[in-house]
N, C-alpha and C positions, 0 to 999 in steps of 0.2 A: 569147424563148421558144425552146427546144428542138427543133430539127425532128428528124425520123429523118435527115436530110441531114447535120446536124450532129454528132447522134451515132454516123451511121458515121465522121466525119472525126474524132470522137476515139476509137474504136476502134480505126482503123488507126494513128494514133499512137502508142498501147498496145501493140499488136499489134505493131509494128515496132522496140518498145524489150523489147517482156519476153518476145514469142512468144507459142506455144499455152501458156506457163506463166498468162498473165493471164484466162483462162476455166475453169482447174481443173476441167475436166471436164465445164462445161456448155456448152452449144453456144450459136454465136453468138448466135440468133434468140433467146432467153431473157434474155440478156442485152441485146439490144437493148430489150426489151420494159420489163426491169425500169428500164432506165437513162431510157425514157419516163416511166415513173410517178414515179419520181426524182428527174430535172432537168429536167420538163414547165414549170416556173414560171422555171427561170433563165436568164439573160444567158449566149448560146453564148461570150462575148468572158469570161467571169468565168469559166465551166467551162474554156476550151481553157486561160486561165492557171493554174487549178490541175493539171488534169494535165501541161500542160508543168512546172509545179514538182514534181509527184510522182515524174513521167520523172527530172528532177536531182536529186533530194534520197535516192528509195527503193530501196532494190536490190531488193525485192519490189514481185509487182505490188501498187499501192494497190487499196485497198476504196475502195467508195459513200462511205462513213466518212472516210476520207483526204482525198478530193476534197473532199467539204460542207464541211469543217474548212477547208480553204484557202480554199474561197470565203469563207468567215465571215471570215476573217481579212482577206482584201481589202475587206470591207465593213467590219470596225471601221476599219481603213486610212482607208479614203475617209472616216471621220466626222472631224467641227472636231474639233481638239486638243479635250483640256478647257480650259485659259486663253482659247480662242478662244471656247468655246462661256461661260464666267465672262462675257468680254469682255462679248458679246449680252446676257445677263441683266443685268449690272451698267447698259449702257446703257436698259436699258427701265427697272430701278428708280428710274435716274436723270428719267424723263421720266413716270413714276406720279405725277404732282401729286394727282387725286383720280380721283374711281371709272373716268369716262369715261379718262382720259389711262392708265388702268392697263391698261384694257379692252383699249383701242387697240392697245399696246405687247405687248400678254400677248399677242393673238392674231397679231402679226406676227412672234412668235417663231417658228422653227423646231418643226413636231411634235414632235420630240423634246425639246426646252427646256420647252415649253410640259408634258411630262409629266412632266418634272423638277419643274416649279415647282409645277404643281398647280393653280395659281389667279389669275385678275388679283388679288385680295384679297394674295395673298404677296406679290405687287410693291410694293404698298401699306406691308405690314406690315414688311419691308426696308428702306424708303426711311426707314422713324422707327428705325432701327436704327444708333448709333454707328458710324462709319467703321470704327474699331480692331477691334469686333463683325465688322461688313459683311466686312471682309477677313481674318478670322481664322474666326470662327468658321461663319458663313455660308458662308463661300469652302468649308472645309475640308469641312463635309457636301454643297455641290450637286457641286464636285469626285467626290467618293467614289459617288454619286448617278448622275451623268452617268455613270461608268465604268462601272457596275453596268450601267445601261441599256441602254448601247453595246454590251457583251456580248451583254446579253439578246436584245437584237435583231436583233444579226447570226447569231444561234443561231438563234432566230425564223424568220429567213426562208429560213436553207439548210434547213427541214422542207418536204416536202408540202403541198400547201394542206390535204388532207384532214387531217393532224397539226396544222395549226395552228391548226384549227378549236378542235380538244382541248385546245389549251394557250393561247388567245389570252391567257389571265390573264400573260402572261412579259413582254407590252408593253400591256396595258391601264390597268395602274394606276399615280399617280405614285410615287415611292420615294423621295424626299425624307425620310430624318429626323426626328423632331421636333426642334425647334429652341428654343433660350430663350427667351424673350418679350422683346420691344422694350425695351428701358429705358425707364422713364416719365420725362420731363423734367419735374419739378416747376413749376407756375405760382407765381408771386408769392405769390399769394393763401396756397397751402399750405405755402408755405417762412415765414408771419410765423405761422400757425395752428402750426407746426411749433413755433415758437419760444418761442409763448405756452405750449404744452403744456409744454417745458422748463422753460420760467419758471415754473410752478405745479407742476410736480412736485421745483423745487429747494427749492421755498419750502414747501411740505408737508415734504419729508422732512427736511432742513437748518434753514432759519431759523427757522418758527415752533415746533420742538422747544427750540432754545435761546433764544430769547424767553420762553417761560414756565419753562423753567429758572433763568435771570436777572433776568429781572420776573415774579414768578409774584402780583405785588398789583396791577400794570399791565396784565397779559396781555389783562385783558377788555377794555380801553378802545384797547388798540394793535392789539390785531383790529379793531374798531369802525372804526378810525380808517383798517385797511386796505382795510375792505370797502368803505368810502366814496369811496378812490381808483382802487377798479373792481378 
């Protein structure tokens, strides 16, 4: 948190790179005040690195604006790559046997994965999802997901607390996608139901057409004869 201690030691840093150009007119104490209301919520170690980069990078004094953006950018920094963060997830779908083991996994994810995913039930519903699926298509939305997020909420927190009251919707909701449904791996059972359907639909449109075409004085007795072998 921000003491006025702090923020005089990066005014005078300002101050001894841009001059009375970096107050434009208004006096110090105004500025101090405003830079309280500010950077009241941040890390003095995350503000002194962005204005030391505004110092290197700006030949105008930076704004409020300038500074937050840096910080933001140091906190998407410090977030897991995305494959790291892939990594974690793919390890809990891997260990989502059923409700409980999904539960487990889902809430030892990181906050942020955890609003990625959405749900222990997705861990679940991933785990019956084809490898080739899992790493293609999967991958490719929580990737795109996770980045989205990572923004959001390094934006999120260089706001005021009183702004972020207004906008908590930026990190409250997951943003996950929707995604294809599972592939159903057919049982035994409806792989031979599958087959019988084939088999009566060849024998309807094809063979019993030309049986009464060709026996059309037998026809009634070799249906008879069919219907009795089921």
């Amino acid at each position: 948190m921000m003491t006025t201690e702090n923020i005089g030691q990066m005014l005078e840093l300002l101050e001894g790179n841009y001059g009375q150009k970096f107050y434009e007119g208004t006096d110090r104490k105004k500025v101090v005040n405003l830079w309280k209301v500010m950077f009241q919520d941040d890390d003095p170690a995350e503000v002194a690195i962005a204005v030391k980069d505004c110092i290197a990078t700006l030949q105008f004094p930076p704004k409020i604006a300038d500074i937050k953006s840096r910080i933001a950018k140091q906190r998407i920094a410090g977030q897991m790559t995305e494959m790291e963060a892939w990594a974690k997830v793919v390890e809990a779908i891997n260990h989502a046997y059923g409700k409980e083991d999904a539960d487990k996994h889902f809430f030892q994810l990181p906050a942020i994965l955890q609003k990625v995913v959405g749900s222990p039930s997705q861990l679940r519903g991933w785990r019956s999802v084809d490898e080739a699926q899992l790493q293609t298509v999967v991958m490719s939305a929580f990737l795109k997901s996770y980045r989205e997020l990572a923004q959001r909420e390094a934006t999120f927190h260089a706001l005021p607390p009183d702004i972020q009251q207004q906008n908590d919707w930026m990190v409250a909701k997951p943003v996950m996608d929707a995604l294809p449904e599972p592939k159903h791996e057919r049982t035994f059972e409806e792989m031979e139901d599958e087959d019988d359907r084939k088999a009566r639909e060849y024998r309807e449109k094809y063979l019993l057409p030309e049986l009464k075409q060709y026996f059309p004085k037998n026809y009634a007795n070799i249906m008879e004869k069919l219907r009795g072998c089921g």
